[in-house]
C-alpha positions in Angstrom: 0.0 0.0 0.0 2.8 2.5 0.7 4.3 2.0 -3.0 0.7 2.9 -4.4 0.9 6.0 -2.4 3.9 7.0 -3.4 3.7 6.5 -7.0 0.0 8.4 -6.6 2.0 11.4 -5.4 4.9 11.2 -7.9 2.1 11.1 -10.4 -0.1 14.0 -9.0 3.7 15.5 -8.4 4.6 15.7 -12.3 1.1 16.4 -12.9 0.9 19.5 -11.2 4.5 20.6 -12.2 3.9 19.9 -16.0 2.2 23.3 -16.7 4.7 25.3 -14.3 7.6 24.2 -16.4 5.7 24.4 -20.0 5.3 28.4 -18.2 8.6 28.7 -17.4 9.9 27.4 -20.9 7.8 30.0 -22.6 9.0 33.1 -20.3 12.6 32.0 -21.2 12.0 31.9 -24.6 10.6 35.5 -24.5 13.6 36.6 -22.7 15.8 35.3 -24.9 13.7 37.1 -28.3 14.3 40.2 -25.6 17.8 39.8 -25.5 18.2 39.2 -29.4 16.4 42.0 -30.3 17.3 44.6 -28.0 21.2 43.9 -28.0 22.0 45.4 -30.8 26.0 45.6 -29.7 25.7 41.4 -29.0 27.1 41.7 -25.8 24.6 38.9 -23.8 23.6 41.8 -22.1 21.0 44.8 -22.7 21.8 48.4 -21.8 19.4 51.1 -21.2 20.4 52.4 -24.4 19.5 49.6 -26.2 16.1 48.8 -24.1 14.8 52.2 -25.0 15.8 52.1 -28.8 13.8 49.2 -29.0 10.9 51.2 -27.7 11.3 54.1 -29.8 10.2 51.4 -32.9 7.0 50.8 -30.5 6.3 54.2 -30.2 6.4 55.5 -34.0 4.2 52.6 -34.6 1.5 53.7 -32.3 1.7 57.1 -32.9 -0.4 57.2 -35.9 -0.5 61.0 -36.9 3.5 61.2 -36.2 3.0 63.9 -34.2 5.4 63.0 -31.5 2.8 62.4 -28.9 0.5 59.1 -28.0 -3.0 60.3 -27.3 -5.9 58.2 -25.9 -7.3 56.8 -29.4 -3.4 55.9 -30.4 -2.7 53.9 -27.2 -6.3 52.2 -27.0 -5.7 51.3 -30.4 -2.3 49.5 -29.8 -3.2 47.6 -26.6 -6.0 46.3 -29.1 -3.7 45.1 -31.7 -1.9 43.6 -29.3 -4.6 42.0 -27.4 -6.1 40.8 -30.9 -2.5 38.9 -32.0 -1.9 37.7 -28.6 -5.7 36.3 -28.7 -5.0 34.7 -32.5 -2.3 33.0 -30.7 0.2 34.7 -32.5 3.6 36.2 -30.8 4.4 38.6 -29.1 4.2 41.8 -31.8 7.6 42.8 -30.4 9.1 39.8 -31.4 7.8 39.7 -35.2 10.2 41.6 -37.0 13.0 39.5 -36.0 11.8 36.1 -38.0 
């Protein structure tokens, strides 16, 4: 009886794990599309330099009128075309360019 119990909870064990690691596996892949894009020097390592660059890209693309400034329709309509490719199950918009 104490083998059935054990292997019960090594099973419920890996069962509950399973999803934390599938979770984990898919933040360190975004990290590491992070790192590729943003260090433009290919260092391993991203500067504040190089983080903001990367949001300058984001911001020109969201500001629709190019008048230097992101007003209430130009950031609702980002977070929407984000929400929308993230819901399609596509990645991260960030990370498109790169492929």
């Amino acid at each position: 009886m104490k083998t059935l119990s054990k292997c019960t909870l090594l099973a419920l064990l890996i069962a509950l794990a399973t999803p934390a690691l599938a979770e984990h596996k898919a933040e360190h892949k975004k990290g590491n599309r992070m790192l590729e894009k943003c260090d433009t020097d290919k260092d391993g390592k991203v500067s504040e330099m190089e983080f903001l660059e990367s949001k300058k890209e984001n911001f020109k693309k969201a500001d629709k009128n190019s008048d230097g400034f992101l007003d209430s329709t130009e950031i609702k309509e980002m977070m929407k075309e984000k929400h929308d490719k993230m819901k399609k199950g596509k990645k991260h918009p960030r990370s498109e360019k790169q492929e």
